[in-house]
C-alpha positions as CSV (number, residue, x, y, z in Angstrom):
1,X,17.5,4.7,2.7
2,X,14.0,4.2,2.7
3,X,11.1,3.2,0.4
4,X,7.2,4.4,1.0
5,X,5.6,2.0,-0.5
6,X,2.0,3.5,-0.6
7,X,1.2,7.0,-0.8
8,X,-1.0,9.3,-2.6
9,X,1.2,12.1,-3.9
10,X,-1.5,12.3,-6.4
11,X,-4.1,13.7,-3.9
12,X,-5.6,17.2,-3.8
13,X,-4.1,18.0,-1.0
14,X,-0.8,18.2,-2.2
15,X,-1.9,20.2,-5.1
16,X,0.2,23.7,-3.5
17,X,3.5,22.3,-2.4
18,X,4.2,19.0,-4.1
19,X,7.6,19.7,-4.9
20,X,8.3,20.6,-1.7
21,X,6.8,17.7,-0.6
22,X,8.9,15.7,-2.2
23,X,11.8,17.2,-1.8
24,X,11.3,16.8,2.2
25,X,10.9,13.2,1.5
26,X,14.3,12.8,-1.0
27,X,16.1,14.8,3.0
28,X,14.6,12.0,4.8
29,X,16.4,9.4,2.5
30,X,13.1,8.7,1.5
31,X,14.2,7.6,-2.1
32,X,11.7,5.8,-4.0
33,X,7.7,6.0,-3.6
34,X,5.1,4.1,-4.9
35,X,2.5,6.1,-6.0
36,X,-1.2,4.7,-6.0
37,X,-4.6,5.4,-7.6
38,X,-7.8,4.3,-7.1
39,X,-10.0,6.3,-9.7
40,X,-9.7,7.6,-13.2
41,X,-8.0,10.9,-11.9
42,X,-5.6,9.7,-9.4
43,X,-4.4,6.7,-12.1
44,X,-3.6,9.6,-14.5
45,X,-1.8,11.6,-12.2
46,X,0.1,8.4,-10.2
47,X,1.4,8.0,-14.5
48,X,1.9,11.4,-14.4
49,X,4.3,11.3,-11.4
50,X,6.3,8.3,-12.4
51,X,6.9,9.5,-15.6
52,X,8.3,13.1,-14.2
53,X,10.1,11.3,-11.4
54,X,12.5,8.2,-12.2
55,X,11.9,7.4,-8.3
56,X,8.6,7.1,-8.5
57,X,6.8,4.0,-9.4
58,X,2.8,3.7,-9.6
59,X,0.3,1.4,-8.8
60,X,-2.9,1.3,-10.4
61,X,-6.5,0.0,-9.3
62,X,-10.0,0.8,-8.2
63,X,-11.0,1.8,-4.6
64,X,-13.8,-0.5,-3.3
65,X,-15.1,2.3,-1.2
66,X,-16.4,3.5,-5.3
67,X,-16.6,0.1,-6.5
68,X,-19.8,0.9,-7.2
69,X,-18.8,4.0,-9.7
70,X,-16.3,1.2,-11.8
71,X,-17.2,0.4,-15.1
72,X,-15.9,-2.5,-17.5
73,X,-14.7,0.0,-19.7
74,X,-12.3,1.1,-16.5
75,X,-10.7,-2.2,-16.0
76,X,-10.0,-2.6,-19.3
77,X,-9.1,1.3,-19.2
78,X,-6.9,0.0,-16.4
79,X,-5.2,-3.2,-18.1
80,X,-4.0,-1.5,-20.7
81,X,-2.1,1.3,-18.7
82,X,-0.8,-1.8,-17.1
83,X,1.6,-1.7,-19.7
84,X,3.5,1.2,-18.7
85,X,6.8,0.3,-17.3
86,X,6.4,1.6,-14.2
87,X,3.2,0.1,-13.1
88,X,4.6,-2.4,-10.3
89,X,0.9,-3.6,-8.9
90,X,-2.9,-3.7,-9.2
91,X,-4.7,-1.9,-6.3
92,X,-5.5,-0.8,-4.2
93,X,-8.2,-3.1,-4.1
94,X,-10.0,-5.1,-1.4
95,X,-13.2,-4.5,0.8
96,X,-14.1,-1.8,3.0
97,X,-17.1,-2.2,5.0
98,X,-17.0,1.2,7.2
99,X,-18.1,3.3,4.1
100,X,-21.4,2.3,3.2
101,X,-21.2,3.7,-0.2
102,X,-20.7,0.6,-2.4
103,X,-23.1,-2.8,-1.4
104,X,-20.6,-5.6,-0.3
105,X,-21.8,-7.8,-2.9
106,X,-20.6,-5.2,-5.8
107,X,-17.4,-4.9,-3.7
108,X,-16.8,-8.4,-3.7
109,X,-17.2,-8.3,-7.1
110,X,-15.2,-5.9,-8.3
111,X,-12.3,-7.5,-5.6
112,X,-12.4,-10.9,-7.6
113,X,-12.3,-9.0,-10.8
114,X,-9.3,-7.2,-10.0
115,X,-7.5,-10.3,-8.7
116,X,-8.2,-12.1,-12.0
117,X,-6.8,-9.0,-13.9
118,X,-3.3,-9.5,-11.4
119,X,-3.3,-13.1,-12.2
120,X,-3.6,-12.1,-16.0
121,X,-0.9,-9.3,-16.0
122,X,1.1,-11.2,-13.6
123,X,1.3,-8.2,-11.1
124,X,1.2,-8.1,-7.2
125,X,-2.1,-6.9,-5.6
126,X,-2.4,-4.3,-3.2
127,X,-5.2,-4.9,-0.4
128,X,-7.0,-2.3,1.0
129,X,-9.1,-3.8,3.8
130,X,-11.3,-2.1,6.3
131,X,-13.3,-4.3,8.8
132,X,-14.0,-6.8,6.4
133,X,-10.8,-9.1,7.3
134,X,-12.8,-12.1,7.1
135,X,-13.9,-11.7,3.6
136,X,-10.8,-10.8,2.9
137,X,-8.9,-13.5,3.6
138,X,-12.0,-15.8,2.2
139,X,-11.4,-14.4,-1.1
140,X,-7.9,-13.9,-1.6
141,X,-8.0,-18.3,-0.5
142,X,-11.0,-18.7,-3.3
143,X,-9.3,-16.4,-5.7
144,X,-5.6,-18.4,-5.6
145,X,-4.4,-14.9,-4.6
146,X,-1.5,-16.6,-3.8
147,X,-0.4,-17.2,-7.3
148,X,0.9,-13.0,-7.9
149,X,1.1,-12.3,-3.7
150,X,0.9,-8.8,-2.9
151,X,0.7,-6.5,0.0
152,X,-1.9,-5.9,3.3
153,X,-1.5,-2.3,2.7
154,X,-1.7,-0.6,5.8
155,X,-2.3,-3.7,7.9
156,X,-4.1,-3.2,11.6
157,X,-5.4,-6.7,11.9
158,X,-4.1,-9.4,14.3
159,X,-0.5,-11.7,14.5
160,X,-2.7,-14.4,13.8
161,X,-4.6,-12.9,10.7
162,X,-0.8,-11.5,9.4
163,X,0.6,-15.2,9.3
164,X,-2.7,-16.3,7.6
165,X,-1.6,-13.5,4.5
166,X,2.0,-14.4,4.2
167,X,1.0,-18.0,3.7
168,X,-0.4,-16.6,0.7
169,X,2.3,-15.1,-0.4
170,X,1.6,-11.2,1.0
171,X,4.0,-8.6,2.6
172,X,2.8,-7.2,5.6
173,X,3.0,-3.1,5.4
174,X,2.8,-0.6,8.5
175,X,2.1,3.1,8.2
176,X,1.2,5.9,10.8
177,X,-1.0,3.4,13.2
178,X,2.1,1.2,14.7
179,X,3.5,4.8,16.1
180,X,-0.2,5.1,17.9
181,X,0.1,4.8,21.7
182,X,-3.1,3.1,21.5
183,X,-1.7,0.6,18.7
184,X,-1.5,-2.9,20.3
185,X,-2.7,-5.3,17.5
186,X,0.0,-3.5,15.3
187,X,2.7,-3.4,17.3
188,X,2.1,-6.7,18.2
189,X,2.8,-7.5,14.7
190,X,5.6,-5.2,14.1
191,X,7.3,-7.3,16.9
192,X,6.0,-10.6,15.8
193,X,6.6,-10.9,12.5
194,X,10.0,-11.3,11.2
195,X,11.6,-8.8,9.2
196,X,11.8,-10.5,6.1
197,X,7.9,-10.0,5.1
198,X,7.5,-6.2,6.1
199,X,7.4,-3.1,4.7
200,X,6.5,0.3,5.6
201,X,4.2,3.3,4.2
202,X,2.5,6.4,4.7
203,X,-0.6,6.1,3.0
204,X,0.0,10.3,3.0
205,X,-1.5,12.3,3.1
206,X,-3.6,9.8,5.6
207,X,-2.7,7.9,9.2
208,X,0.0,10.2,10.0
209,X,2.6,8.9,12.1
210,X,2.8,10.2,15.8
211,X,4.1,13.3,16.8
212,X,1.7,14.2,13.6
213,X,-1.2,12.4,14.1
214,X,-4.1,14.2,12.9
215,X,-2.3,16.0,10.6
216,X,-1.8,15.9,6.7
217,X,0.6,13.2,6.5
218,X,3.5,12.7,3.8
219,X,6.4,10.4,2.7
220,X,9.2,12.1,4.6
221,X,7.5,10.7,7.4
222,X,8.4,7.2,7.0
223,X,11.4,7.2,9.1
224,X,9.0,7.0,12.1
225,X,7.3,4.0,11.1
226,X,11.1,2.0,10.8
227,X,12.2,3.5,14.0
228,X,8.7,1.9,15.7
229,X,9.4,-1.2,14.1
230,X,13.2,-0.9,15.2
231,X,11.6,-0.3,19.0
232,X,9.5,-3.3,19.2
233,X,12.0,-5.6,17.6
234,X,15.1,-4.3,19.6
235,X,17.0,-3.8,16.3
236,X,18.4,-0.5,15.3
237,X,16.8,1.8,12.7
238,X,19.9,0.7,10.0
239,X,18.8,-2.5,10.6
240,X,15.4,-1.9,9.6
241,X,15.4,0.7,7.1
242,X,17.9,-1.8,5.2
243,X,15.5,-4.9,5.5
244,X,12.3,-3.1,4.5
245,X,14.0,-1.4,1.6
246,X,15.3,-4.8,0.1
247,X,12.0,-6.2,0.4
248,X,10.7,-3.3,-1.3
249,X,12.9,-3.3,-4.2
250,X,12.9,-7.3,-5.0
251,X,8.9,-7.7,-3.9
252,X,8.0,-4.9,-6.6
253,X,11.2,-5.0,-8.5
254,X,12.0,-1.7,-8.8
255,X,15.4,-0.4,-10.5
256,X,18.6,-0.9,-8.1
């Protein structure tokens, strides 16, 4: 079986054929998801989902791309739906340079708030990084990200930069890009780092996998990303489905 470890069920896009959605994904062996949001409506519907669905679990943090939109009344909004059972991680959080929506400063800010909050719930983080890797990695070090671990959700960076994140007690998760024909930094890692510290996602309905690329992506999907990993590591897809699924289960603890 597999796990998607990060996806957005909670999106608009699925708003027409959800259950369909996720009854492709339940074919595919696809048997637990971990549901994330990143605002005020897509927390209530990730809580939403993983109370409807006992193989769904959520994850629960603010985007940095609207860092700037985040309020103290939100993380403490956020803390205490913490509580719920099924929460398994704070996120996705992290820096994202591209957008220029939010200043970096109020990023930053709002990264090292979120960490703290981790630390203080004792709950993994989920990083969402785009071309900021250095700051990053600076803050997670100054932070003691270590202390909780977490995951580089959707990781593109470099062997080097991966080895750099597990030292600090992260998992290393591929999506869509590793099938890219184009990929080299992440299949480079898919081949590179041992088993043990990956796991796979979607991020649907983003970064679909190839033969979908450019299309709206979605959790049944995740097969692809385990047999690309299976490819550059010369194991078979068994081989990795089972590996990233037991990483999945004991890294966020989910129900056996």
């Amino acid at each position: 079986m597999f796990i998607d470890t990060h996806v957005h069920l909670n999106a608009d896009q699925y708003d027409e054929d959800l259950q369909e959605v996720i009854e492709r994904a339940l074919e595919a062996k696809v048997e637990k998801m971990v549901v994330v949001g990143f605002d005020r409506k897509t927390i209530e519907r990730a809580l939403k989902l993983a109370d409807e669905f006992d193989f769904i679990y959520a994850v629960i943090g603010w985007h940095p791309v609207d860092a700037i939109d985040c309020t103290e009344e939100d993380l403490q909004w956020i803390e205490q739906l913490a509580a719920h059972p099924k929460v398994v991680g704070i996120g996705e959080t992290g820096l994202d340079y591209y957008w220029d929506k939010s200043p970096k400063n109020v990023q930053q800010e709002l990264f090292r708030k979120q960490i703290h909050l981790a630390q203080k719930l004792n709950l993994p983080i989920i990083i969402h990084n785009r071309e900021a890797t250095g700051d990053v990695v600076r803050i997670l070090r100054e932070e003691n990200a270590a202390s909780v671990g977490g995951v580089m959700h959707c990781f593109s960076g470099s062997v080097e930069t991966a080895r750099e994140c597990i030292d600090m007690n992260f998992m290393i998760s591929l999506g869509g890009p590793v099938t890219f024909k184009n990929a080299r930094m992440p299949k480079e890692v898919a081949k590179e780092i041992p088993l043990e510290y990956l796991m796979i996602e979607t991020d649907a309905p983003y970064l679909a996998p190839h033969p979908y690329r450019g299309k709206r992506n979605e959790p049944s999907y995740v097969p692809l990303v385990a047999e690309e990993i299976a490819r550059q590591k010369d194991l078979t897809l068994e081989e990795v489905a089972k590996a990233t699924t037991s990483n999945a289960t004991k890294f966020f603890n989910l129900d056996e």
